[in-house]
C-alpha positions as CSV (number, residue, x, y, z in Angstrom):
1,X,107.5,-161.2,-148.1
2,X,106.3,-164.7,-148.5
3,X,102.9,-163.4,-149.4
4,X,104.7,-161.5,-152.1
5,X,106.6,-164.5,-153.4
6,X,102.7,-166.9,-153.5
7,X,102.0,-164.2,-155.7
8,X,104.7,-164.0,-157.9
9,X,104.1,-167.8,-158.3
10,X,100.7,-167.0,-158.9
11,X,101.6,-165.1,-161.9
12,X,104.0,-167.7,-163.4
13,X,101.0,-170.2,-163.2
14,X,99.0,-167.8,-165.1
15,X,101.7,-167.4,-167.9
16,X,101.5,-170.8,-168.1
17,X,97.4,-170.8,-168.5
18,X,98.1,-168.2,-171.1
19,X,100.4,-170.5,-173.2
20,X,98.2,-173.4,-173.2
21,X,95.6,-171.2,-174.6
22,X,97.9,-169.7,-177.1
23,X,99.2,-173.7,-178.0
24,X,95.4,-175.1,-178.2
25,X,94.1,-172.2,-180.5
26,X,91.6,-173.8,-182.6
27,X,90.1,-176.2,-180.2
28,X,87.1,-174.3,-179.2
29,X,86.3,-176.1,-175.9
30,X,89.6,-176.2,-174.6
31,X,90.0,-172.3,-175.4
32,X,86.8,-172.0,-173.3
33,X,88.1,-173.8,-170.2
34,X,92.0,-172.3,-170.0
35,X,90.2,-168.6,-170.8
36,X,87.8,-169.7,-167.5
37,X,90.9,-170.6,-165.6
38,X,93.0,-167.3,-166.5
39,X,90.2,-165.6,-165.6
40,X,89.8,-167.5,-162.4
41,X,93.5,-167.1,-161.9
42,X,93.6,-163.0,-162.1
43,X,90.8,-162.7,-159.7
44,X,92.8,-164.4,-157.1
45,X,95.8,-162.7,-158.1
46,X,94.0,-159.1,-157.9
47,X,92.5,-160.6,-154.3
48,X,96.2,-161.5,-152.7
49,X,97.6,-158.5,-153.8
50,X,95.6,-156.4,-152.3
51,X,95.8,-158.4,-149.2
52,X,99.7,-158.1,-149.2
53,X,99.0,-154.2,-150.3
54,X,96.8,-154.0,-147.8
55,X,98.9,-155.6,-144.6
56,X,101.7,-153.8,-146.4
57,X,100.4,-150.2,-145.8
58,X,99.2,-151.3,-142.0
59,X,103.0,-152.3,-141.4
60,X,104.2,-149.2,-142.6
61,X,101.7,-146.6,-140.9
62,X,102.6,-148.6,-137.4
63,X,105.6,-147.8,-138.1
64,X,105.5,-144.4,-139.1
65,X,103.6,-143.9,-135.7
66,X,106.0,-145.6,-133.3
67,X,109.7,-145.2,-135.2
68,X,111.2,-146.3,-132.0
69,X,110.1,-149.9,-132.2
70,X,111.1,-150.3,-135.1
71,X,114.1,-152.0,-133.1
């Protein structure tokens, strides 16, 4: 869950990237480094959520495999 919540944070940060870029529109270098940072920003966000996607499925196939422990 907490994994879920770092991205969810993630995701506000990058709203955030995106309405800098939106405010600074017509600054040309500034667009250039907040469009490098989103960018930086949804390639982590697409790396933890497959993580969490990932350790999500192996949690539920254990327990689809021993529904006893599931105590």
């Amino acid at each position: 869950m907490r994994d879920l919540l770092e991205v969810e944070y993630n995701q506000k940060s990058l709203l955030y990237i995106l309405k800098r870029l939106e405010a600074s529109y017509g600054n040309e270098q500034e667009e250039k480094w907040i469009a490098n940072s989103a960018g930086y920003y949804l390639e982590a966000l697409q790396k933890e959520l497959r993580g969490v996607i990932s350790r999500l499925d192996a949690y539920v196939a254990e327990k689809a495999e021993n529904p006893a422990s599931s105590g």
